[in-house]
C-alpha positions in Angstrom: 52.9 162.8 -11.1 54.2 163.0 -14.7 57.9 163.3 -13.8 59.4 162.7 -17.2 63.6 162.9 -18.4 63.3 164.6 -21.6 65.6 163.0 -23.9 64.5 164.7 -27.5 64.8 168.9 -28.3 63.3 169.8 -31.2 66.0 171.8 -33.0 63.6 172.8 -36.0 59.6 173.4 -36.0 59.5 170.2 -38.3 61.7 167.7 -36.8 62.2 165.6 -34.0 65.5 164.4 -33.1 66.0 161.4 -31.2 69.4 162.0 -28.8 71.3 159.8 -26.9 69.1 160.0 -23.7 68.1 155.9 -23.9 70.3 153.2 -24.0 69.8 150.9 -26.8 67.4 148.1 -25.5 65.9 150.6 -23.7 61.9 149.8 -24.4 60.9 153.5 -24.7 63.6 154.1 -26.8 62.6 151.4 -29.2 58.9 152.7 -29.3 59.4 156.0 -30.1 61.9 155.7 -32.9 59.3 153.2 -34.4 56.6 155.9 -33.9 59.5 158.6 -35.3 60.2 156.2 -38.7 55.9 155.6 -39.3 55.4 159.6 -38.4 57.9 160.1 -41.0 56.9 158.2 -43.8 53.1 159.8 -43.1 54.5 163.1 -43.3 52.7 163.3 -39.5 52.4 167.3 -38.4 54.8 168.0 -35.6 52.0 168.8 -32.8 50.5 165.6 -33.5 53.6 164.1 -33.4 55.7 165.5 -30.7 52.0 164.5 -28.0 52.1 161.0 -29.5 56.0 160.7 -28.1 54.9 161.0 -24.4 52.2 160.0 -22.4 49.5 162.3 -21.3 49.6 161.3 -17.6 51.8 158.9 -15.3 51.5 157.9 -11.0 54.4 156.5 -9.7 53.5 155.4 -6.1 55.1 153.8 -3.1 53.2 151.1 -1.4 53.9 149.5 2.5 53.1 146.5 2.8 53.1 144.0 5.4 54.9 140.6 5.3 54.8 137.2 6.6 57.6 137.6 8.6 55.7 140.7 10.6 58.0 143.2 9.0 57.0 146.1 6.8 58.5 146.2 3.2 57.9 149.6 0.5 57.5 148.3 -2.8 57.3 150.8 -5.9 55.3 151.1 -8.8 53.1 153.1 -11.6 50.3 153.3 -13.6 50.9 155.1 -17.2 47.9 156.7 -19.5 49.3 157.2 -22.4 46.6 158.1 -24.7 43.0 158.4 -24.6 41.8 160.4 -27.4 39.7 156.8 -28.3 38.2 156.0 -25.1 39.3 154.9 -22.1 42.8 153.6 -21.5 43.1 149.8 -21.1 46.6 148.0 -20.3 47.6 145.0 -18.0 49.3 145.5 -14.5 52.7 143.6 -14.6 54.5 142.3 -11.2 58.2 142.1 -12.2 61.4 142.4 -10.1 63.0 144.3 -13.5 59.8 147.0 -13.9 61.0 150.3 -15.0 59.3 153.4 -15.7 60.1 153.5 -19.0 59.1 149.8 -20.0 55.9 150.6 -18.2 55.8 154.0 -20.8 56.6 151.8 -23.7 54.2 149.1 -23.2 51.2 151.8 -22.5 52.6 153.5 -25.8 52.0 150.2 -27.3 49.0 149.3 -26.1 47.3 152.5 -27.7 48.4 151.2 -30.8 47.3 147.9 -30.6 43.4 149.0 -29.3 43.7 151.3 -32.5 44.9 149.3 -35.1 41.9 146.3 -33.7 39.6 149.5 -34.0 38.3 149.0 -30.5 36.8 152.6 -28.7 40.0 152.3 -26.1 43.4 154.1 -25.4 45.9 152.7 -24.1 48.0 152.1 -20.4 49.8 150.5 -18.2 51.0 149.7 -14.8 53.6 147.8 -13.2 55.1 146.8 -9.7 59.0 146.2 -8.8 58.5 143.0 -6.7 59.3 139.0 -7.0 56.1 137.1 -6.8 57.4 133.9 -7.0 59.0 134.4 -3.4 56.3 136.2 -2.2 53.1 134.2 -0.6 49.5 134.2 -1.6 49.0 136.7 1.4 51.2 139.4 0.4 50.4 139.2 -3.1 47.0 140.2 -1.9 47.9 142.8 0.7 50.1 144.1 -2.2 47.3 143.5 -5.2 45.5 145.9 -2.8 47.7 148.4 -1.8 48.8 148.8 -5.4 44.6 149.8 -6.2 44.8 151.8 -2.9 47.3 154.1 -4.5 46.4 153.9 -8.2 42.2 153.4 -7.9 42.0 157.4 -8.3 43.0 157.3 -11.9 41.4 154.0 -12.6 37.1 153.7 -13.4 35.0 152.3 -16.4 35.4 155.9 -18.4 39.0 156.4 -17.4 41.2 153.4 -17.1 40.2 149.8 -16.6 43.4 147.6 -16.0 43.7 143.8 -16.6 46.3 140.7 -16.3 50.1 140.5 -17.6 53.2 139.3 -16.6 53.0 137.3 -13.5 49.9 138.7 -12.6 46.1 136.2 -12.6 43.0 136.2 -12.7 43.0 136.0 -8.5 45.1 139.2 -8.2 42.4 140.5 -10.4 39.9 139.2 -8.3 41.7 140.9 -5.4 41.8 144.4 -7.0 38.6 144.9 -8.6 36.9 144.0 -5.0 39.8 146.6 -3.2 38.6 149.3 -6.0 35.1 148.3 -5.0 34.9 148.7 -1.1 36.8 152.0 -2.3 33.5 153.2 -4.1 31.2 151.7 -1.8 29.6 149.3 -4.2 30.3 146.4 -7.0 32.6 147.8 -10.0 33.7 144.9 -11.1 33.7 146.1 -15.2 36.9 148.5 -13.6 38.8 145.2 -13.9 39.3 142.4 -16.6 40.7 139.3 -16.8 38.8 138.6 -13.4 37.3 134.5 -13.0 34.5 134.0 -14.4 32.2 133.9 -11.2 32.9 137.6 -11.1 32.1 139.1 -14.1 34.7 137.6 -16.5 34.5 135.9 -19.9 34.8 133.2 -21.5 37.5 132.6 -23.7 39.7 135.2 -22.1 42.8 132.8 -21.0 43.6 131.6 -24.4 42.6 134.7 -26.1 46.2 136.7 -26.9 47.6 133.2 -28.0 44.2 132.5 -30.3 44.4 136.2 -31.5 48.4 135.2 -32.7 46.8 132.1 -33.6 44.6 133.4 -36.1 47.5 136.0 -37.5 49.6 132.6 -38.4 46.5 131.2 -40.4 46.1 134.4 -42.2 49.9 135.2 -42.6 50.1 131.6 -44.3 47.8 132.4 -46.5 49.1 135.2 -47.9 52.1 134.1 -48.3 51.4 130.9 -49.8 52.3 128.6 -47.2 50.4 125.0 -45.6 51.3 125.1 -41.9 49.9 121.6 -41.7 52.9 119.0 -40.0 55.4 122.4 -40.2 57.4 123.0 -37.6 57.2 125.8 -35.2 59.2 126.9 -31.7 57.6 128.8 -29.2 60.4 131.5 -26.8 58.2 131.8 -23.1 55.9 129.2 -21.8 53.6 131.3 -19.7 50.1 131.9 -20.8 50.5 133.3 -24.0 53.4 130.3 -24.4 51.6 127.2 -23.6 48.4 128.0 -25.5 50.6 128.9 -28.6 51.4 125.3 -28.4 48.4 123.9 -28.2 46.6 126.1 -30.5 49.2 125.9 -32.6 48.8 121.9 -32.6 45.0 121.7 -32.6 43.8 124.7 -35.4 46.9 124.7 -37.1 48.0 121.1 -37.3 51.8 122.2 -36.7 54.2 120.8 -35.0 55.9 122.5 -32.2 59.6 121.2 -31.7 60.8 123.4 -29.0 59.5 125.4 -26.3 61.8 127.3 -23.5 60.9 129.4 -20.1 63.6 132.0 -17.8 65.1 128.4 -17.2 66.2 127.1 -20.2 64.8 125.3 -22.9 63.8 121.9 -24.4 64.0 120.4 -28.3 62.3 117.7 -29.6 62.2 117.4 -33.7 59.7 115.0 -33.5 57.5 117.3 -31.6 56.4 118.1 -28.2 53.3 116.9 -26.6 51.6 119.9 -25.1 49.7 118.2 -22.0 52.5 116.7 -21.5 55.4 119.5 -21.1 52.7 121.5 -19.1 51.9 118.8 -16.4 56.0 118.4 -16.5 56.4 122.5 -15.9 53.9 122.5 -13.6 55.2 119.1 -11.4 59.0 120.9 -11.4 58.4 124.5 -11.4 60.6 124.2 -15.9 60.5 123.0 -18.7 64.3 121.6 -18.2 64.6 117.9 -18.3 61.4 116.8 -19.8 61.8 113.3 -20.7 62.9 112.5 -24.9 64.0 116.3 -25.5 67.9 118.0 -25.6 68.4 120.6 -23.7 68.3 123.9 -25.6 69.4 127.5 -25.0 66.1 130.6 -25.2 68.9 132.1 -27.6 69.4 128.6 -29.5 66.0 128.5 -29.9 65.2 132.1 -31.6 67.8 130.4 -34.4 66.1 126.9 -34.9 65.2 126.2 -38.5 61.5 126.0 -38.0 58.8 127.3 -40.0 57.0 129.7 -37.6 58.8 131.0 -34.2 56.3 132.4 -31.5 58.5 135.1 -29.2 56.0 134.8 -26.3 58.7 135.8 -23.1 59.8 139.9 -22.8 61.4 142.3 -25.0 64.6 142.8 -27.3 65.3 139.1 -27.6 65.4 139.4 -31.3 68.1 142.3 -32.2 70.5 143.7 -34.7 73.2 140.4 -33.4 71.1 137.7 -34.0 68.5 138.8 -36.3 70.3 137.6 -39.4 70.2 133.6 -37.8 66.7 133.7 -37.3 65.5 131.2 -40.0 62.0 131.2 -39.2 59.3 132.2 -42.3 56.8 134.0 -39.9 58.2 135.5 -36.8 54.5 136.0 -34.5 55.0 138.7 -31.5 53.2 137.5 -28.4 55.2 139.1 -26.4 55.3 143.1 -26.3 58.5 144.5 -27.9 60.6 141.2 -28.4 62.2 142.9 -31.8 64.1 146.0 -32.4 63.9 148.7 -35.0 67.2 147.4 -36.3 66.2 143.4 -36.3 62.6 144.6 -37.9 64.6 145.8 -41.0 67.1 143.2 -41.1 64.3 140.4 -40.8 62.6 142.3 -43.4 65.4 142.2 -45.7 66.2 138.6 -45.2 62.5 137.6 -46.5 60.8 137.1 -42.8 57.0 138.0 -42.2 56.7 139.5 -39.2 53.7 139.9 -37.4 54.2 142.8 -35.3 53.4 142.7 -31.4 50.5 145.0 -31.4 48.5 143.0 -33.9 49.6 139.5 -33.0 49.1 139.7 -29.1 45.9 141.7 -29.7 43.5 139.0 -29.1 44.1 139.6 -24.9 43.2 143.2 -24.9 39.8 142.3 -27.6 38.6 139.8 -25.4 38.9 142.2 -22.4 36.9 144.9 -24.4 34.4 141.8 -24.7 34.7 141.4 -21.2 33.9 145.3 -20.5 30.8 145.5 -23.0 29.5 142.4 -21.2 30.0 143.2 -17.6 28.4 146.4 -19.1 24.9 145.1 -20.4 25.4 142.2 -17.5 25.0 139.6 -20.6 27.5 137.2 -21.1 28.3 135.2 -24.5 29.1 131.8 -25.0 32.9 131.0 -25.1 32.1 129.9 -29.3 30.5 133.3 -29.6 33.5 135.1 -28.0 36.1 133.1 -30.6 33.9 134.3 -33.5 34.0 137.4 -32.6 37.4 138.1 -32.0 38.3 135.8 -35.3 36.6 138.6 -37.0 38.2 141.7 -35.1 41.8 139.8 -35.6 41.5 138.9 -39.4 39.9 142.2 -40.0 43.3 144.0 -38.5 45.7 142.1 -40.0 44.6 142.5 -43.3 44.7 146.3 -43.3 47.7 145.8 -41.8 49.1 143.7 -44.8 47.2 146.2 -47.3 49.5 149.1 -45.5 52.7 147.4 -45.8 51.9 146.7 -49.4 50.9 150.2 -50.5 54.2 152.0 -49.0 56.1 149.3 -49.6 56.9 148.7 -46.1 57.6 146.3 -42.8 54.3 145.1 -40.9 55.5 147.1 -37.9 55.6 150.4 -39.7 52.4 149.4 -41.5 50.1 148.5 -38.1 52.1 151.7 -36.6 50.6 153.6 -39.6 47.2 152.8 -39.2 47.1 153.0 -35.2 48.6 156.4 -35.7 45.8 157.9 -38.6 42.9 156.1 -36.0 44.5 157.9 -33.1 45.5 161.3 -34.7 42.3 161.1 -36.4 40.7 161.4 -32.9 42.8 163.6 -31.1 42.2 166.0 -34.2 38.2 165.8 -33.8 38.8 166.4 -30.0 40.3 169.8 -31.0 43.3 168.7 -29.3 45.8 169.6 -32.3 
């Protein structure tokens, strides 16, 4: 447990110096120099500092598991806890045949951020599986949804770390876990889970909620920088979850139009616009978005450069970089994916006039309505789905505006701002704790 590949000395008791231990996409890499450039500007002590650069515990486990074909296949994986001087961790469980360690690290880092700068009484994790689920079956996604809880259940538990849905996982392999982690305790613990159907124990308004929570980012981003999003255009990178319901939210509270919308496949452009119900029942007929009837095909780096209004990166991280950065010609650039921009694209965007709204913020609303799952599976009352978009309305308006306040009072990208208050929410606890 905790095997780590130290990549930083610390030459002098007040500095931290970053070496050449990452490659440059590397997704740890770009999370701690973004935590290295807020810590900076806060003038952040180096204890406080130098725990907040790794996290506090990681399982990296090796799982057999039985397939179709009656032979017996090891697949690898983790669970990270990065920090949980808030409460206890909370991250999704990705199935990806590129998981790493350290974009497992990274997006735990990240999530402890985003539960502090929404204010909710979490910390933040992670977890991840090496494996293609698109060429595995329904069967030995569950024998492998299980063995994964088998291995990592001992770190998991209401007051320690309750997981939820990302990339390529559901609601289903949900399903499958929290009942696995419950015949291990011998009785129902479905709250150690979120993101689970609603028959057991989830809650409404959870699958649109980290595209609602951007959503509601774009309103207020519009606002305070003058613009009317009504019949502008917008493009949205990814058309998974997060993707689709960016388009249709995007269509139905903000009266945009969405021109083009791309997946791992390619890409489609319309400048008339694309009808949501349409391009979904088209993906979900062919298995892409390619070749939907009335659109051009379009490159998923064409589309980062379209001269749109709003672009939605909603796929995985580092598409946006120091190369292309410069061509983006969108006027808010919303993160629903985690990391899709590097420290070196942030300040050239900033430069070039873009409003970012940082990953952590934007893609927030996911991990809010999954605290609303938690407190309700809790109390064993659960709200109406209207209830659960007022709520988290409130929680994502509420963030983004001290976020904004931040950036103006240091003068300052949104990323280093939201960094900045996640970090004086977080050290502010570990400090109380006694543990620096």
């Amino acid at each position: 447990m905790n095997e780590r590949n130290e990549s930083s000395q610390c030459t002098c008791p007040d500095m931290i110096i970053e070496t050449d231990g990452f490659s440059d996409n590397n997704p740890f890499r770009i999370a701690r120099k973004q935590l290295d450039e807020a810590a900076a500007i806060m003038n952040l002590d180096h204890a406080s500092h130098e725990i907040l650069r790794w996290p506090l515990r990681e399982l990296h486990v090796a799982m057999p598991v039985k397939m179709d074909n009656g032979t017996t296949r090891i697949f690898h994986g983790f669970r990270v806890q990065y920090n949980d001087a808030r409460g206890p961790n909370k991250g999704g469980i990705r199935f990806h045949p590129d998981e790493t360690i350290d974009t497992v690290r990274a997006l735990a880092a990240w999530m402890t951020w985003k539960t502090a700068v929404l204010d909710l009484p979490l910390g933040g994790g992670k977890g991840g599986v090496i494996c293609d689920p698109k060429s595995m079956s329904s069967g030995e996604l569950e024998r492998l949804s299980r063995a994964y809880i088998r291995q990592v259940g001992r770190m998991l538990g209401l007051e320690k770390d309750v997981p939820a849905p990302d990339v390529y996982t559901t609601p289903q392999i949900m399903a499958w876990m929290a009942d696995e982690y419950s015949f291990m305790q011998g009785n129902n613990e479905f709250g150690v889970i979120t993101g689970k159907p609603i028959a057991l124990g989830g809650s409404a308004g959870r699958t649109d909620a980290t595209a609602r929570g951007g959503i509601y980012c774009v309103r207020d981003a519009a606002e305070v920088i003058g613009m009317n999003l009504a019949g502008k255009k917008a493009a949205v990178q990814g058309y998974g979850n997060a993707g689709y319901y960016a388009h249709k939210l995007a269509v139905d509270i903000l009266g945009m139009k969405v021109v083009a919308v791309s997946d791992s496949k390619g890409g489609i452009h319309n400048p008339d616009g694309l009808d949501y119900t349409e391009v979904i029942a088209h993906k979900q007929a062919t298995g892409s978005v390619n070749d939907f009837p009335g659109s051009s095909a379009i490159s998923n780096e064409e589309l980062l450069e379209l001269d749109v209004d709003v672009l939605f990166p909603s796929a995985l991280e580092s598409v946006i970089t120091s190369t292309n950065a410069a061509n983006i010609k969108a006027r808010i650039v919303a993160e629903l994916a985690n990391g899709p921009t590097t420290p070196e694209a942030d300040n050239i965007l900033y430069n070039n006039g873009v409003y970012v709204i940082p990953d952590f913020l934007c893609n927030a609303g996911g991990v809010t309505v999954s605290y609303f799952e938690m407190v309700q599976n809790t109390y064993g009352f659960y709200w109406e789905e209207e209830e659960i978009h007022k709520l988290l309305d409130k929680k994502m308006t509420a963030a983004f505006l001290k976020v904004h306040e931040t950036a103006g009072k240091y003068s300052i990208h949104n990323r280093l701002a939201a960094y900045i208050v996640a970090i004086e929410r977080v050290v502010e606890a570990m400090k109380l704790r006694g543990w620096v």
